[in-house]
C-alpha positions in Angstrom: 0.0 0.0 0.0 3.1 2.9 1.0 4.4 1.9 -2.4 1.3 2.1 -4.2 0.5 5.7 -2.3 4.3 6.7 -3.3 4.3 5.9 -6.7 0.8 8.3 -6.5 2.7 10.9 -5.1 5.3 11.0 -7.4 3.2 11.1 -10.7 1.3 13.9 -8.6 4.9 15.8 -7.9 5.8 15.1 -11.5 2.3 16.5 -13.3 2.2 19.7 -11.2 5.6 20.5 -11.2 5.8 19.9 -15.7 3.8 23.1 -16.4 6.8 25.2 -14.1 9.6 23.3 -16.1 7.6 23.6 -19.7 7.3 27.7 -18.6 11.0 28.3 -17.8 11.7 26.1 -21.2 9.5 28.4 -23.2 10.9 31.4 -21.8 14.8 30.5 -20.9 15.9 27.7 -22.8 13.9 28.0 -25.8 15.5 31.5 -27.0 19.2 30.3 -25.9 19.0 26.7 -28.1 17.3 28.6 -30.9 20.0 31.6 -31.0 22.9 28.5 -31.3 20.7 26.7 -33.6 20.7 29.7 -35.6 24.2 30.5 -34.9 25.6 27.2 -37.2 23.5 28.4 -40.3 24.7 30.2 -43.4 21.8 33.1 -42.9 21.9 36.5 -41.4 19.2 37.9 -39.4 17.7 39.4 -42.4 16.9 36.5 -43.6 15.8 34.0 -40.9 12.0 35.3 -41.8 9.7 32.2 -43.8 9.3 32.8 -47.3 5.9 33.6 -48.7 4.4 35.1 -51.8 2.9 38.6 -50.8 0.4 40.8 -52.6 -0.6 44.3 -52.0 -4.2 45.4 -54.0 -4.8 48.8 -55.1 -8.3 49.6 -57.0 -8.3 52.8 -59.8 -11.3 54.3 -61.4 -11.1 54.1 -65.0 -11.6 57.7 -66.3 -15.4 58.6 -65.9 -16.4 54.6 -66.4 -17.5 53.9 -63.2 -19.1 50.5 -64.2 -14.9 49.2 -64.9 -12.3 49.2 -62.6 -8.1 48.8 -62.7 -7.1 47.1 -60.0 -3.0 46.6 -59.3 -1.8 43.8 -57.5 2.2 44.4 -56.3 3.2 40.8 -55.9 6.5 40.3 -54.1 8.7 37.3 -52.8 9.1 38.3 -48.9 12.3 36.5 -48.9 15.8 37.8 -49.9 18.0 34.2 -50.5 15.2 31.7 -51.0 13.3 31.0 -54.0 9.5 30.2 -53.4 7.6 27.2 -56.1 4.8 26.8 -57.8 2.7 29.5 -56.4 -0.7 29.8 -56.5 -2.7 32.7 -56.8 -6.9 33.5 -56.4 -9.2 36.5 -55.9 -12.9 36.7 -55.5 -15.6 39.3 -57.1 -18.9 39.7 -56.6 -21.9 39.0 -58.7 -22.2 40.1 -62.3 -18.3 41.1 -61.7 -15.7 39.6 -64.6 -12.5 40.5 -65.8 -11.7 41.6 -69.6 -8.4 40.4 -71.3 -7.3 38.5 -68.4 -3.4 37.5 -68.2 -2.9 34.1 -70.0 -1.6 32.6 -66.6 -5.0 32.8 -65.2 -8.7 31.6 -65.8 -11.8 33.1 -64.3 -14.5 30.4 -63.3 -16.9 30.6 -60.4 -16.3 34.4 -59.6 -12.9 33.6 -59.3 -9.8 34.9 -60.7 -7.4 31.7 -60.5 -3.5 32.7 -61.3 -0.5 30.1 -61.9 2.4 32.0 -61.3 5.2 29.6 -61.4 8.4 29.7 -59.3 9.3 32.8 -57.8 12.9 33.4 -57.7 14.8 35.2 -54.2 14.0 39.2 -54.1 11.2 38.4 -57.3 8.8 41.4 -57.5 6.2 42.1 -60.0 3.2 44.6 -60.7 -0.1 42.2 -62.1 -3.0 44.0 -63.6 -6.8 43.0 -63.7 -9.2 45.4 -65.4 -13.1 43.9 -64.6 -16.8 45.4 -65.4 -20.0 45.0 -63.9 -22.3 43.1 -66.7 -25.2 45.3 -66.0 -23.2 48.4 -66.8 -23.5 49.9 -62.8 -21.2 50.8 -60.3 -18.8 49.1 -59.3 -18.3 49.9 -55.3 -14.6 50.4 -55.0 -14.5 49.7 -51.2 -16.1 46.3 -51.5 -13.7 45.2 -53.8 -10.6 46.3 -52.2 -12.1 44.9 -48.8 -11.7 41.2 -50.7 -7.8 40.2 -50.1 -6.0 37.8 -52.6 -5.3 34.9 -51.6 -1.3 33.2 -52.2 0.0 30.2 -51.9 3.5 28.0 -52.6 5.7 26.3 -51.4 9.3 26.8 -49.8 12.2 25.6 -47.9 12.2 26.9 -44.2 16.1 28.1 -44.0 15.7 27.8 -39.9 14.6 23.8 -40.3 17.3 22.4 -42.7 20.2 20.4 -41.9 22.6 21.9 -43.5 25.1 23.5 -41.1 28.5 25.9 -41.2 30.8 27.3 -38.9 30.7 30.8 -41.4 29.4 32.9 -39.1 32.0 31.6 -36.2 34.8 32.8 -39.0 33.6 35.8 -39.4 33.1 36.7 -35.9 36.9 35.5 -35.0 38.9 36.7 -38.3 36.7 39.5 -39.5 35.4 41.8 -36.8 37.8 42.7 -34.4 36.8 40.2 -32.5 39.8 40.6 -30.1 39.8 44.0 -29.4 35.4 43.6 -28.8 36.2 41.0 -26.4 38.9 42.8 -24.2 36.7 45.8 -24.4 34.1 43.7 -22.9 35.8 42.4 -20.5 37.3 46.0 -19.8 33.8 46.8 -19.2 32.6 44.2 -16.9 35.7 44.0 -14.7 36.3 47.9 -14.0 32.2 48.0 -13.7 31.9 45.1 -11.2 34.6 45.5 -9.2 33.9 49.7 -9.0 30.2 48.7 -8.1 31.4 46.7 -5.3 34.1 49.1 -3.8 31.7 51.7 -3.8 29.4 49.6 -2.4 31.8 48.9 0.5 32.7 52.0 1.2 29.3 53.9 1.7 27.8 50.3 3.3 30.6 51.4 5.6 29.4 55.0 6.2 26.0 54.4 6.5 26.3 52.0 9.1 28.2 54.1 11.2 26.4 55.7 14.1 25.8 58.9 13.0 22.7 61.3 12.4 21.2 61.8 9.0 21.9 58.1 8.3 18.6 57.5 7.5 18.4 60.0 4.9 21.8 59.3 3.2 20.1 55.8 3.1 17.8 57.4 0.8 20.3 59.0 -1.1 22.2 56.8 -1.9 20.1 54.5 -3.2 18.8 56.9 -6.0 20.8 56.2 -9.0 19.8 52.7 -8.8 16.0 53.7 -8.3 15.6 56.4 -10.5 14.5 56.7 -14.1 17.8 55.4 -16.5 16.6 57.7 -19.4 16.5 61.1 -17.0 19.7 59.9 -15.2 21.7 59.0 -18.6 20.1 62.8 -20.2 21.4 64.4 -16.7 25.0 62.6 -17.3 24.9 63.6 -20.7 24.2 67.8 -19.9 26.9 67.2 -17.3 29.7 66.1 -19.2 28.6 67.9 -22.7 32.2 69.2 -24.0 30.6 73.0 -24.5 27.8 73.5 -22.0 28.4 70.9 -19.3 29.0 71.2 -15.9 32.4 69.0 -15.5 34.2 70.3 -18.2 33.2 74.4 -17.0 34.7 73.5 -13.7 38.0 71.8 -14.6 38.9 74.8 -17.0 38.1 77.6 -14.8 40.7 75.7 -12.1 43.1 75.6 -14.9 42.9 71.9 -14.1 42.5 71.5 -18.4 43.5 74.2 -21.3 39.7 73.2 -23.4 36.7 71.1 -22.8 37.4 67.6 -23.5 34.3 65.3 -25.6 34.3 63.0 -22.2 31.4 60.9 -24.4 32.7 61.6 -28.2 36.5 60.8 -27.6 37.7 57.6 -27.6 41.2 58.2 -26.9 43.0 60.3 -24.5 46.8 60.4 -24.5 48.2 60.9 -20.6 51.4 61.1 -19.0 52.3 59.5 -15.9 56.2 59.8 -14.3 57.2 60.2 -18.0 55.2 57.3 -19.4 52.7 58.3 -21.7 49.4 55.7 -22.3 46.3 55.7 -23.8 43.3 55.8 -21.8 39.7 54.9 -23.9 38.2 58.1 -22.7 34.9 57.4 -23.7 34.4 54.0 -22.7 35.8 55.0 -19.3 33.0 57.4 -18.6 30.2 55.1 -19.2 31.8 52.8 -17.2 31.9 55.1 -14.2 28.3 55.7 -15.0 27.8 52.1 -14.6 29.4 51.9 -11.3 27.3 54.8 -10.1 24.5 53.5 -11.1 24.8 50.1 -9.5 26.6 50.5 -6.9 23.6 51.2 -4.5 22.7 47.3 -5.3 25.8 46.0 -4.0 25.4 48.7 -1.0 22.0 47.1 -0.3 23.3 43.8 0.4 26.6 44.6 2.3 24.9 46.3 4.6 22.1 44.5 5.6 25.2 42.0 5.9 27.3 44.3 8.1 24.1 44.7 10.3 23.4 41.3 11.4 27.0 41.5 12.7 26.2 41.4 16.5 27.5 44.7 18.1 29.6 42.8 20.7 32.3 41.4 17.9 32.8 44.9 17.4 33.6 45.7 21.0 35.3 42.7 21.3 37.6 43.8 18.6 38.3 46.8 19.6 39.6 45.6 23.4 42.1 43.3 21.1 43.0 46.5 19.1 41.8 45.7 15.5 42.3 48.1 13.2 39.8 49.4 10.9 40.9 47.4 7.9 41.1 44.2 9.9 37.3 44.8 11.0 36.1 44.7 7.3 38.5 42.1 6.3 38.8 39.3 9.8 41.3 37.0 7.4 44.3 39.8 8.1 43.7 40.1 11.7 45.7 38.0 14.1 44.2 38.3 17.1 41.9 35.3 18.2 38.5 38.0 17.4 38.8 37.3 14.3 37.1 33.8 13.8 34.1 35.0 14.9 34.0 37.4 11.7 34.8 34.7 9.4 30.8 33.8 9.5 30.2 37.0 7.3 32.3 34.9 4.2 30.6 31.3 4.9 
């Protein structure tokens, strides 16, 4: 019976817990296996759309002959590389409507106009004309027959579903782009962002939970660059540090600090001089990235501190009686008194 009942269980676990793993597929693994799928084929992102014959229908009066009617049918191949066969195409009239000298691809029969097009070569575009009259010699309504959409049809290889595979687009990406120089700028990026996030964070994680008045407001302050709007902060950083209006660049030449405005955002290079060696700093990427790190450093403040405040006050005192220093409080793995294994909790 307890194996019957946890056998049940377990198709019970399984069946409620499928529609969780089917979501996070859909939404997470789906996208990630279809981007490497797509990533071994010989197509660019152009042309990863389905083929299929298109038409757009436009109706013109014919002079003062309001019982005939032009109407323009802009046929198109919606694909750019693959060809589309034997396609099909149809449109409908009403009653007592028929066409006069009608292409010799199609046939009218049963108020339908019934086109063999053929194949349809990549990029293929074409305008096909139908002139039709009303029988009784009345007026044709123009919006009724536009309202009627031609119909299309043919048949085409899907580029996404074919097995045909090629490491092209890794050659390109590796020989042909810079690849190199993107990654270390990446890299560049994400280290020098990170690790400025987290100082930052350290350091006013530090302040904050000091014992001092106005901390609850500075709480507050602090955490508004991560809060705030990113398109009014980024505009705000971008008045700042214009080269002929901003703020930053004002400042530095009227304390002589710089001879002209410098393009902080425009520039990508900046030649500087250190103890007579003379590098080059990527200007431009630099000050994004110390946007970034004030922009997320009140994340990694968050979390420090809320760390740094479930430290019991007494590990503190005890500390101090063994004569820590201040570095040695914030980092227990330098300390060598015996205080500092009860810090080393905070790393665990």
């Amino acid at each position: 019976m307890s194996d019957t009942l946890s056998k049940l269980e377990k198709r019970t676990a399984y069946t409620l817990v499928l529609p969780a793993v089917l979501l996070v597929f859909a939404i997470v693994l789906f996208p990630i296996f279809a981007n490497v799928w797509i990533s071994f084929k010989d197509i660019e992102l152009k042309d990863i759309r389905i083929p299929e014959p298109r038409a757009k229908k436009i109706v013109k009066s014919i002079s003062e002959n309001q019982s005939e009617l032009r109407i323009i049918y802009k046929l198109r191949n919606s694909s750019l590389i693959q060809e589309i066969r034997n396609v099909q195409f149809q449109d409908k009239f009403p009653k007592n409507i028929s066409p006069i000298n009608l292409d010799p691809r199609c046939n009218f029969q049963s108020k339908k106009v019934i086109c063999n097009f053929g194949n349809w070569e990549a990029k293929y575009r074409e305008n096909f004309e139908i002139t039709i009259k009303n029988n009784n010699g009345e007026t044709i309504d123009k919006k009724m027959i536009k309202s009627q959409k031609p119909i299309l049809s043919g048949k085409a290889d899907n580029p996404l579903l074919s097995t045909s595979f090629t490491l092209e687009n890794f050659k390109k990406v590796f020989y042909e782009n810079n690849f190199v120089e993107l990654l270390l700028t990446t890299f560049y990026f994400t280290f020098f962002g990170t690790v400025g996030a987290i100082i930052f964070g350290i350091l006013a994680a530090q302040l904050v939970n000091q014992n001092i008045q106005g901390r609850t407001y500075m709480r507050g302050i602090l955490l508004f660059p991560y809060v705030g709007p990113v398109v009014a902060l980024a505009y705000t950083w971008t008045l700042l540090l214009d080269p002929n209006s901003g703020t930053l660049n004002a400042l530095l030449v009227n304390f002589n600090i710089i001879e002209k405005p410098i393009n902080l955002l425009g520039q990508k290079y900046i030649t500087m001089s250190i103890l007579g060696f003379e590098f080059k700093l990527r200007l431009a990427l630099t000050t994004v990235i110390f946007f970034e790190i004030w922009r997320y450093f009140p994340l990694a403040f968050l979390f420090i501190l809320a760390r740094l405040q479930a430290i019991p006050q007494s590990l503190y005192e005890a500390a101090d009686v063994d004569g820590a220093s201040p570095i040695q409080k914030i980092y227990p793995y330098n300390a060598a008194s015996n205080y500092s294994n009860h810090f080393n909790f905070i790393y665990d």
